[in-house]
N, CA, C and O atoms as CSV, one atom per row, in Angstrom:
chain,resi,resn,atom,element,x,y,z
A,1,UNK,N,N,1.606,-0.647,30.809
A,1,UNK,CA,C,2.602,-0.106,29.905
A,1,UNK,C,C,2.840,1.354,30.297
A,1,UNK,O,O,1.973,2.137,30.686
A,2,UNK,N,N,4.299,1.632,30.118
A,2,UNK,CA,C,4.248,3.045,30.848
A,2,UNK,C,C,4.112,3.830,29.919
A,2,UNK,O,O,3.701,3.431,28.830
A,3,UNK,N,N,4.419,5.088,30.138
A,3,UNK,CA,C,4.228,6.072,29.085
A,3,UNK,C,C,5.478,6.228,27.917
A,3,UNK,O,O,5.121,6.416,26.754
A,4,UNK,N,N,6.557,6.172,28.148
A,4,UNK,CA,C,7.571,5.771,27.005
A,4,UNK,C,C,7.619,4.881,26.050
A,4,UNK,O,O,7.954,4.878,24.866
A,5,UNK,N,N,7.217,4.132,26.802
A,5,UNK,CA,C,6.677,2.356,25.768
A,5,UNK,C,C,5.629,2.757,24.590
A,5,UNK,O,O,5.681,2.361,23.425
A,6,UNK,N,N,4.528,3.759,25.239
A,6,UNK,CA,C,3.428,4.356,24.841
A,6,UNK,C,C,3.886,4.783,23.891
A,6,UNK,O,O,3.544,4.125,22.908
A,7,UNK,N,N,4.780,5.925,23.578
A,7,UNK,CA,C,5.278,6.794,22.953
A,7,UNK,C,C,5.901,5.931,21.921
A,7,UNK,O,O,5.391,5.940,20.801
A,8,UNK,N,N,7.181,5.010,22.205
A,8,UNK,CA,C,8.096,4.715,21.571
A,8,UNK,C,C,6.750,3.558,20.411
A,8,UNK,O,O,6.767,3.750,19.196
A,9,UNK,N,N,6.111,2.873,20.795
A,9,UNK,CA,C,5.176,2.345,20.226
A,9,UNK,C,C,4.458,3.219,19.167
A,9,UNK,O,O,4.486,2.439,18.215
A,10,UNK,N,N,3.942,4.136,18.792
A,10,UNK,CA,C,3.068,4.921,18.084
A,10,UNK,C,C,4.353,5.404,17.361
A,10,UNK,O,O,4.332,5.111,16.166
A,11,UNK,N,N,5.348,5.996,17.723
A,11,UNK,CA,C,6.466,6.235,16.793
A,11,UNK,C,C,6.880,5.123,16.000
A,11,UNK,O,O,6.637,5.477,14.847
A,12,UNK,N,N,7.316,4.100,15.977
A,12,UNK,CA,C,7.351,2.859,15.445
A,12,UNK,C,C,6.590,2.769,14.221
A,12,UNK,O,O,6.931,2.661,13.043
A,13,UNK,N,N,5.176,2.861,14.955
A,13,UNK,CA,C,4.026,2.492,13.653
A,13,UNK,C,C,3.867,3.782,12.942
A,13,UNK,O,O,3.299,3.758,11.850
A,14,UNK,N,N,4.342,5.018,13.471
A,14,UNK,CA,C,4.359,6.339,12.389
A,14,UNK,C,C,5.427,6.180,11.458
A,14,UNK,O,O,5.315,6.699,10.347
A,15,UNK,N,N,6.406,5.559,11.747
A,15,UNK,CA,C,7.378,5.358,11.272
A,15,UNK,C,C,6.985,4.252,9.922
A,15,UNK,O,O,7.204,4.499,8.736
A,16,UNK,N,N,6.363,3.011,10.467
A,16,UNK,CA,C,5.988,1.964,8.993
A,16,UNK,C,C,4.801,2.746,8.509
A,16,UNK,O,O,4.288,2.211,7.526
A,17,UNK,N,N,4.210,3.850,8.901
A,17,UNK,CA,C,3.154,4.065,7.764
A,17,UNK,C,C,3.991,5.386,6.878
A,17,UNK,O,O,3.474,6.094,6.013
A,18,UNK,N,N,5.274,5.453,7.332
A,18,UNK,CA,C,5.768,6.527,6.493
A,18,UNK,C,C,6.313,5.840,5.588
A,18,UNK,O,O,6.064,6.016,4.396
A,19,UNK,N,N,7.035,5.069,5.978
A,19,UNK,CA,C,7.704,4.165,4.749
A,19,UNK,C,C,6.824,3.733,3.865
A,19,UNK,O,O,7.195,3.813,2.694
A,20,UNK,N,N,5.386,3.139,4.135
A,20,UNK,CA,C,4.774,2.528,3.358
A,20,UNK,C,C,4.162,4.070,2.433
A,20,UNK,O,O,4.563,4.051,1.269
A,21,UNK,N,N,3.585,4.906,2.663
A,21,UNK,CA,C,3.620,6.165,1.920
A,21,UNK,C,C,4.977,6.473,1.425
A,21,UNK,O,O,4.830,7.395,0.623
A,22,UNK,N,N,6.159,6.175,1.503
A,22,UNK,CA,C,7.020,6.553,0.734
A,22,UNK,C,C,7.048,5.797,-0.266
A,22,UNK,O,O,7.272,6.213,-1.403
A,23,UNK,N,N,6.792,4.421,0.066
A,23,UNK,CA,C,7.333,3.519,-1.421
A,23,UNK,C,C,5.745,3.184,-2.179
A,23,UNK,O,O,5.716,2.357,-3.091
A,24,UNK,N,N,5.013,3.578,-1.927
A,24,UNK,CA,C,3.454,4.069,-2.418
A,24,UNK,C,C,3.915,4.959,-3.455
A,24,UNK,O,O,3.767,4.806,-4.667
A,25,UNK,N,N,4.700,6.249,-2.633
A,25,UNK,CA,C,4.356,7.690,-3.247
A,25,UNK,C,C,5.840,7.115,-4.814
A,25,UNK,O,O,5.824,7.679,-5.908
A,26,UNK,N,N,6.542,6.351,-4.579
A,26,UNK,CA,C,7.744,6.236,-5.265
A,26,UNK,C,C,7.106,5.300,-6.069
A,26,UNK,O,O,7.682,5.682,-7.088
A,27,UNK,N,N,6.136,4.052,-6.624
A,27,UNK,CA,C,5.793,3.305,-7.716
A,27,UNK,C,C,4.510,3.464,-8.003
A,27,UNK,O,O,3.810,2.509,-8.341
A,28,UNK,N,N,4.022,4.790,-7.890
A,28,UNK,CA,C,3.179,5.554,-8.113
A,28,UNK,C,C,2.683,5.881,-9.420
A,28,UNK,O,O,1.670,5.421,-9.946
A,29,UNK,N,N,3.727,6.964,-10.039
A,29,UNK,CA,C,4.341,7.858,-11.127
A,29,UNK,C,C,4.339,6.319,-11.995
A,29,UNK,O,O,3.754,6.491,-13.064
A,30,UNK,N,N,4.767,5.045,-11.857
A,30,UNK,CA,C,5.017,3.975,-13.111
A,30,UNK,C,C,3.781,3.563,-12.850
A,30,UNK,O,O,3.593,2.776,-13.778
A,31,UNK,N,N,2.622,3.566,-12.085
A,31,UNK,CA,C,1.672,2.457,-12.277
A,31,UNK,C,C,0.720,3.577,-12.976
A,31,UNK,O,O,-0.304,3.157,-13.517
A,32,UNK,N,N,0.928,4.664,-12.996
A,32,UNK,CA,C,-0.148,5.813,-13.229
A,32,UNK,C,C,0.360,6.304,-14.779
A,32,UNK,O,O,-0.205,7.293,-15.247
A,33,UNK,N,N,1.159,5.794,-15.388
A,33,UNK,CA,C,2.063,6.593,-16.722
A,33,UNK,C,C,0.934,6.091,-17.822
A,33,UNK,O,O,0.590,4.909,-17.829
A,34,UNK,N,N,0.528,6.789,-18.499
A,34,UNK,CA,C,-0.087,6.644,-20.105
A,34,UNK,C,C,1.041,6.984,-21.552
A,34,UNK,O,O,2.019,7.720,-21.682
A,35,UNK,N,N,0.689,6.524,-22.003
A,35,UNK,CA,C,1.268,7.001,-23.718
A,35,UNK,C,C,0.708,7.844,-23.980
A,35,UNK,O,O,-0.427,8.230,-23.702
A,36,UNK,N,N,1.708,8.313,-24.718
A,36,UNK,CA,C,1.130,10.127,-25.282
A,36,UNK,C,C,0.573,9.828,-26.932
A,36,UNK,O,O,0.836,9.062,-27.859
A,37,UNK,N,N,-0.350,10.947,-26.631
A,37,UNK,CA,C,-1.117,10.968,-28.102
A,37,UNK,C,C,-0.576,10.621,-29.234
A,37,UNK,O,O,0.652,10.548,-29.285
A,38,UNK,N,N,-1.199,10.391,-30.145
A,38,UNK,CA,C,-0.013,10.523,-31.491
A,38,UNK,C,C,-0.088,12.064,-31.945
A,38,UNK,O,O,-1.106,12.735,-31.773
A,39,UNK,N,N,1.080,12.564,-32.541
A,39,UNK,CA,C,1.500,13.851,-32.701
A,39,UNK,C,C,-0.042,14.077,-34.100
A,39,UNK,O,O,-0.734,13.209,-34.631
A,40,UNK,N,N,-0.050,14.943,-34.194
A,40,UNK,CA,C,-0.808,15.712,-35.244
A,40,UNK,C,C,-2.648,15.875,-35.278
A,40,UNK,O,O,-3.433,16.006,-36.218
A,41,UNK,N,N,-2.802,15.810,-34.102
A,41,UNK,CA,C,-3.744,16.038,-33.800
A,41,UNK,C,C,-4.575,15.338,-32.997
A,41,UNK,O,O,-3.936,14.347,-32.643
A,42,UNK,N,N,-6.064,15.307,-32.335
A,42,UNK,CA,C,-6.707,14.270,-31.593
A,42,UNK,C,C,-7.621,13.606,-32.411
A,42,UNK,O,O,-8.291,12.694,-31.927
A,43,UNK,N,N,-7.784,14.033,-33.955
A,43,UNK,CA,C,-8.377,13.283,-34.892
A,43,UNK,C,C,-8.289,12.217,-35.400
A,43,UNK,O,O,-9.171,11.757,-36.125
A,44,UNK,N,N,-7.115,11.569,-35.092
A,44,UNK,CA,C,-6.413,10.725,-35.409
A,44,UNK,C,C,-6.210,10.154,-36.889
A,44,UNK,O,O,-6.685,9.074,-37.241
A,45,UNK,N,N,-5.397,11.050,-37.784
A,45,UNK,CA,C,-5.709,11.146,-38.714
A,45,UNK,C,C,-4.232,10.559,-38.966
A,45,UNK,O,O,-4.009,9.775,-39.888
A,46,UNK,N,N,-3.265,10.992,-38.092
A,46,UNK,CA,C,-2.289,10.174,-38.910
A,46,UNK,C,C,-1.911,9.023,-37.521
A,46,UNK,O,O,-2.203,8.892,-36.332
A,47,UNK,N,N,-0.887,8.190,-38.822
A,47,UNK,CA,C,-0.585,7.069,-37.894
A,47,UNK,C,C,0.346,7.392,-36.602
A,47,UNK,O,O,0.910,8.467,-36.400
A,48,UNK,N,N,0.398,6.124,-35.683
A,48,UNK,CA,C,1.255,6.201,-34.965
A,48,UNK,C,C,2.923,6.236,-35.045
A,48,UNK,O,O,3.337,5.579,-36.000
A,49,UNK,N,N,3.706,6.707,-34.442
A,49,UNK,CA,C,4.958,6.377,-34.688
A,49,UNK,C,C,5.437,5.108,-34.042
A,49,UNK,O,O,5.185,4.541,-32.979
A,50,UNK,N,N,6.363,4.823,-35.256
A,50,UNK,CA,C,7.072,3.253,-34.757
A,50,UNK,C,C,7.459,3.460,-33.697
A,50,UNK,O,O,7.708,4.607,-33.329
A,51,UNK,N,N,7.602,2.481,-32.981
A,51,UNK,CA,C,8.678,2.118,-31.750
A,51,UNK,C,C,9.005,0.904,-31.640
A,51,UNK,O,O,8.398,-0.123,-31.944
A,52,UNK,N,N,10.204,1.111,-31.094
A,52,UNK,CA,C,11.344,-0.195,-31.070
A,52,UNK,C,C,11.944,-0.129,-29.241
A,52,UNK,O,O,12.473,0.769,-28.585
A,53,UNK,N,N,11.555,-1.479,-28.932
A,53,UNK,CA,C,11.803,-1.466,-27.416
A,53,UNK,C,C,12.849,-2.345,-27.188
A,53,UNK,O,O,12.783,-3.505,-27.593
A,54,UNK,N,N,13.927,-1.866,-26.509
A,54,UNK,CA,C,14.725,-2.591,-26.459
A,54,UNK,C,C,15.087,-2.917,-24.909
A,54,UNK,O,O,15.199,-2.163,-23.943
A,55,UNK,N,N,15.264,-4.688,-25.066
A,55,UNK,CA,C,15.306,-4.661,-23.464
A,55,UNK,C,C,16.697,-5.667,-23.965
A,55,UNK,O,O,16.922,-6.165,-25.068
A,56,UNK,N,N,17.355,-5.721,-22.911
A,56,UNK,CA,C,18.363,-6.423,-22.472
A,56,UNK,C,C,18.478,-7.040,-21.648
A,56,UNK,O,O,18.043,-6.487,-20.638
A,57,UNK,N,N,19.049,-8.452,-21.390
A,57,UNK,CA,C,19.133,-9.085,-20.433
A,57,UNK,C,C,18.768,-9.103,-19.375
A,57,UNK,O,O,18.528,-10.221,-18.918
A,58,UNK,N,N,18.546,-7.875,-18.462
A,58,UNK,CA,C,18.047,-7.738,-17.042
A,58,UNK,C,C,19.154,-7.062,-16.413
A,58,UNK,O,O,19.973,-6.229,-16.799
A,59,UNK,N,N,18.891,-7.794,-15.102
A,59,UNK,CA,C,19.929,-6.891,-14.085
A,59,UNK,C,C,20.883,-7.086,-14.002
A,59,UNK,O,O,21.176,-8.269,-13.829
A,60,UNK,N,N,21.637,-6.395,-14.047
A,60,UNK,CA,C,23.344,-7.004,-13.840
A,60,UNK,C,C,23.501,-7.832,-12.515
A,60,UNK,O,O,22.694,-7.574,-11.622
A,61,UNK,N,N,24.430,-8.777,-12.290
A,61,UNK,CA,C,24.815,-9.295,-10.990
A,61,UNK,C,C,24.852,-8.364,-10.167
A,61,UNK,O,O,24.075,-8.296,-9.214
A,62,UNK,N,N,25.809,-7.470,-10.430
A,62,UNK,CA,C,26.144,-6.788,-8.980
A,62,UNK,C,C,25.236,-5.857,-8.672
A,62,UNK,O,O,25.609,-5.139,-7.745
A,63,UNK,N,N,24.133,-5.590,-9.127
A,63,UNK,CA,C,22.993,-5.264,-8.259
A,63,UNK,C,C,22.385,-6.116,-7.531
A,63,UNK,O,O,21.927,-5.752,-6.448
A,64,UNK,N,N,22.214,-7.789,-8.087
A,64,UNK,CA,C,21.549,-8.377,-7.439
A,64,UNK,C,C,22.541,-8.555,-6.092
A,64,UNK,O,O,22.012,-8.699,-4.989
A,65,UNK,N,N,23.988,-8.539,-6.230
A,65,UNK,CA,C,24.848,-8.699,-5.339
A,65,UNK,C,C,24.380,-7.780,-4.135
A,65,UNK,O,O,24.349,-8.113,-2.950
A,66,UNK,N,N,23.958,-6.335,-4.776
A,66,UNK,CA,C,24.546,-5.017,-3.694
A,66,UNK,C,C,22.712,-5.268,-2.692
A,66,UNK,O,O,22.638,-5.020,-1.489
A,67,UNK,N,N,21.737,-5.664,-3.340
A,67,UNK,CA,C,20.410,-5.804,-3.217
A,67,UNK,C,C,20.756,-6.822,-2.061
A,67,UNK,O,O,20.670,-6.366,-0.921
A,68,UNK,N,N,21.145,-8.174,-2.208
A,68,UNK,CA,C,21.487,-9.226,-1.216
A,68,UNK,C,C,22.190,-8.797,-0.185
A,68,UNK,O,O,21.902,-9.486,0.794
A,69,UNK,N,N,22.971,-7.992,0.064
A,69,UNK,CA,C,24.037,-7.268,0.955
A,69,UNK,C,C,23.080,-6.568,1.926
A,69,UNK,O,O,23.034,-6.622,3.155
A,70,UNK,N,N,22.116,-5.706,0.798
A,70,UNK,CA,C,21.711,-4.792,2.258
A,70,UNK,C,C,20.617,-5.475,2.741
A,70,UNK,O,O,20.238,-5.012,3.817
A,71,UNK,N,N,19.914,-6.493,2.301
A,71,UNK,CA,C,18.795,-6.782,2.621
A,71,UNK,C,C,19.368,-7.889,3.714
A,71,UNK,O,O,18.407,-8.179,4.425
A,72,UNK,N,N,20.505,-8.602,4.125
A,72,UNK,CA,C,21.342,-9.025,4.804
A,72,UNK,C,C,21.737,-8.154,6.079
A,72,UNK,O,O,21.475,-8.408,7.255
A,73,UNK,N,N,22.426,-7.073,5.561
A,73,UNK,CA,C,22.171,-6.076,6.620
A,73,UNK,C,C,21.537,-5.485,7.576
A,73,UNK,O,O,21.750,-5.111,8.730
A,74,UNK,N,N,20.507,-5.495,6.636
A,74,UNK,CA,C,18.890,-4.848,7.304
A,74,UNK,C,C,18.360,-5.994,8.427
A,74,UNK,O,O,17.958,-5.681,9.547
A,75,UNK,N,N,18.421,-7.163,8.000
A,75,UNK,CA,C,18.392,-8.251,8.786
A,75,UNK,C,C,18.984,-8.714,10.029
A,75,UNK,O,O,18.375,-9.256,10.951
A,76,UNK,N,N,20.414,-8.411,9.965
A,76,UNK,CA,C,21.460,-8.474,11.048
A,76,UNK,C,C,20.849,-7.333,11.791
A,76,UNK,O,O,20.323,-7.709,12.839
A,77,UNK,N,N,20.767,-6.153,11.582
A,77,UNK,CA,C,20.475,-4.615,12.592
A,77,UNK,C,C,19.392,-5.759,13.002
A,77,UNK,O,O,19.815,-6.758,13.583
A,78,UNK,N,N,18.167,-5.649,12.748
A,78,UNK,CA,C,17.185,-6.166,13.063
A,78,UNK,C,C,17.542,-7.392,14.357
A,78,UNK,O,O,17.688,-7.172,15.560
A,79,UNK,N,N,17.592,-8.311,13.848
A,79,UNK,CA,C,18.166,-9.263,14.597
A,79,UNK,C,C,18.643,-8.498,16.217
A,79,UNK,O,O,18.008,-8.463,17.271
A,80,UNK,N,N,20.047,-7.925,15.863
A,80,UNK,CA,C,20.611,-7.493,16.769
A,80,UNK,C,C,19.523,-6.266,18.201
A,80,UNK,O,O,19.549,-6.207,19.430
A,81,UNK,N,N,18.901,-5.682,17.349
A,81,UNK,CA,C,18.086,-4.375,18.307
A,81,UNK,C,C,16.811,-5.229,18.752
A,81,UNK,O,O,16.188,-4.783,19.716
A,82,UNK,N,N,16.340,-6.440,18.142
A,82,UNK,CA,C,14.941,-7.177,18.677
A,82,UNK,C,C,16.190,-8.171,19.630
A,82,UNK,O,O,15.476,-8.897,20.322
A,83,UNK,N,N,17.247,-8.413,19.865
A,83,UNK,CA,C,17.883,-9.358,21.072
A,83,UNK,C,C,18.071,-8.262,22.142
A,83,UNK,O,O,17.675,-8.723,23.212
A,84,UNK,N,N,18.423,-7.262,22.257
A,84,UNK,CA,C,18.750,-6.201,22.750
A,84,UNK,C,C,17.412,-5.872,23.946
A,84,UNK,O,O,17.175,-5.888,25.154
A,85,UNK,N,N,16.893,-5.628,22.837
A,85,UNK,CA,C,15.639,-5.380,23.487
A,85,UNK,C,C,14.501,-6.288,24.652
A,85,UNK,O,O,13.793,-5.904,25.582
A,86,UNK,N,N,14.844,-7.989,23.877
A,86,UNK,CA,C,14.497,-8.684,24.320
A,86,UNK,C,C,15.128,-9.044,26.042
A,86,UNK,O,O,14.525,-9.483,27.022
A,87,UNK,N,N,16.641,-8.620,25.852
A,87,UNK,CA,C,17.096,-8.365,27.137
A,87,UNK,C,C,17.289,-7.809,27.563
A,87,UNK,O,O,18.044,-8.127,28.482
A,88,UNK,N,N,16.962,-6.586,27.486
A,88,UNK,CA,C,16.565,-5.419,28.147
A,88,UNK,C,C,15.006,-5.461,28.856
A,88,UNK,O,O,14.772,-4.553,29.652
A,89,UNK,N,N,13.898,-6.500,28.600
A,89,UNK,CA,C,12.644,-6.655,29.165
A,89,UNK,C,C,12.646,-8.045,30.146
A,89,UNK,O,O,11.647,-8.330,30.807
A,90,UNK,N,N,13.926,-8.912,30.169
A,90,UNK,CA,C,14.192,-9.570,30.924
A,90,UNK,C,C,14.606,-9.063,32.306
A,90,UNK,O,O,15.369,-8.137,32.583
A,91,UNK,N,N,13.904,-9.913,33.134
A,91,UNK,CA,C,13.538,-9.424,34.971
A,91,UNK,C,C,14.489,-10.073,35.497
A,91,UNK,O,O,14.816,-11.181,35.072
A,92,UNK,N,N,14.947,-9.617,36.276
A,92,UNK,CA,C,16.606,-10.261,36.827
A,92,UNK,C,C,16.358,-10.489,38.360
A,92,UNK,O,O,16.164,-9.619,39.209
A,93,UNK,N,N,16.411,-11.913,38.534
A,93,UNK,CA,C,15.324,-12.210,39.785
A,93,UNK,C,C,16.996,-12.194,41.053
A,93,UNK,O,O,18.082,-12.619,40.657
A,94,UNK,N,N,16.815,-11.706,42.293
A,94,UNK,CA,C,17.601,-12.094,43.598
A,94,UNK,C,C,17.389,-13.064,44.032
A,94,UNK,O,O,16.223,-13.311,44.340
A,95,UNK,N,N,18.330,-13.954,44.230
A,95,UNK,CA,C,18.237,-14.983,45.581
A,95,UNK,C,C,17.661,-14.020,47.298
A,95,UNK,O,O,18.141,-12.963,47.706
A,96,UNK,N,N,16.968,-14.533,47.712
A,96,UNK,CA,C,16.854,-14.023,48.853
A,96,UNK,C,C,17.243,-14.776,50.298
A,96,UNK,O,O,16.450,-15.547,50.839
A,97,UNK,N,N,18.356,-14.509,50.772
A,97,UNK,CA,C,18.634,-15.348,51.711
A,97,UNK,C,C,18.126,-15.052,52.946
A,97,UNK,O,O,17.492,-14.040,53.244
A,98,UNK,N,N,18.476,-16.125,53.776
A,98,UNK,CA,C,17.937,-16.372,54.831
A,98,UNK,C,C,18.305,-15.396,55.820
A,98,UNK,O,O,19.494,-15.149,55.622
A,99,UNK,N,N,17.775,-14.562,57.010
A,99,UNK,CA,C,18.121,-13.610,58.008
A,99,UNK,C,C,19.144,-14.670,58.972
A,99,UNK,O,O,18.835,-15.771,59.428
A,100,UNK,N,N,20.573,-13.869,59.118
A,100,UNK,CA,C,21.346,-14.703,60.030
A,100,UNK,C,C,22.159,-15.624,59.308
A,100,UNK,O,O,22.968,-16.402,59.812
A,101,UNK,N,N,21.793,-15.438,57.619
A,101,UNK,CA,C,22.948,-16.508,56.631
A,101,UNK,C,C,23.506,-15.694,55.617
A,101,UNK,O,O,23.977,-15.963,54.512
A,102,UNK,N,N,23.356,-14.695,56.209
A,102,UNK,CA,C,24.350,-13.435,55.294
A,102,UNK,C,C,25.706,-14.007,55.185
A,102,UNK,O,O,26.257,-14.342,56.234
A,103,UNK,N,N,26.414,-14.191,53.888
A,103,UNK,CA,C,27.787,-14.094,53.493
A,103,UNK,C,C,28.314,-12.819,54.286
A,103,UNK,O,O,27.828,-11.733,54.601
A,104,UNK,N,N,29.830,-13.610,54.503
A,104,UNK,CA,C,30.439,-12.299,55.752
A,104,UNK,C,C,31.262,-11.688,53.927
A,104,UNK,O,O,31.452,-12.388,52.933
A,105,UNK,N,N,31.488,-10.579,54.071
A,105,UNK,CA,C,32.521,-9.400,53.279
A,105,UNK,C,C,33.663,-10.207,52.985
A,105,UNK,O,O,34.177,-10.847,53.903
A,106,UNK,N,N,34.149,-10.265,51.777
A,106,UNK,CA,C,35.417,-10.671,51.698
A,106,UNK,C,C,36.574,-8.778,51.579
A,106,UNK,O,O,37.802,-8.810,51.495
């Protein structure tokens, strides 16, 4: 393996351990969140306050739409730069002819 390959290789994998520290560092903050005290002291002398949670339906379509799109996308690039590549490491063999059966010049 030469030395670019070398290179371009370790960049690659610096590259997925950044991403994976990014989306680490991004569902982080929600897996780490607590509820806050109840107000009036740590004695706990008075009650908690109500809460009312309101959820709705979920996701709208057209997120799930815009979500399907790029993850489609992401797929096609992919696709396309691993064929690329794949023929770009393909060896492109000569016929070797015979001495004295050289094609004359057109």
């Amino acid at each position: 393996m030469n030395r670019i390959s070398r290179i371009r290789r370790y960049l690659a994998v610096l590259a997925g351990l950044a991403g994976a520290v990014l989306a680490l560092a991004g569902a982080a903050p929600a897996a780490f969140a607590r509820p806050l005290p109840p107000p009036g002291g740590s004695d706990g002398s008075s009650a908690p306050a109500p809460m009312q949670v309101i959820t709705v339906g979920g996701m709208p379509g057209w997120q799930i739409a815009l979500i399907a799109l790029g993850a489609a996308l992401v797929a096609a690039v992919a696709a396309v730069l691993l064929d690329r590549a794949r023929l770009a490491r393909r060896h492109v063999t000569a016929t070797a002819s015979r001495p004295g059966t050289a094609q004359p010049a057109r």
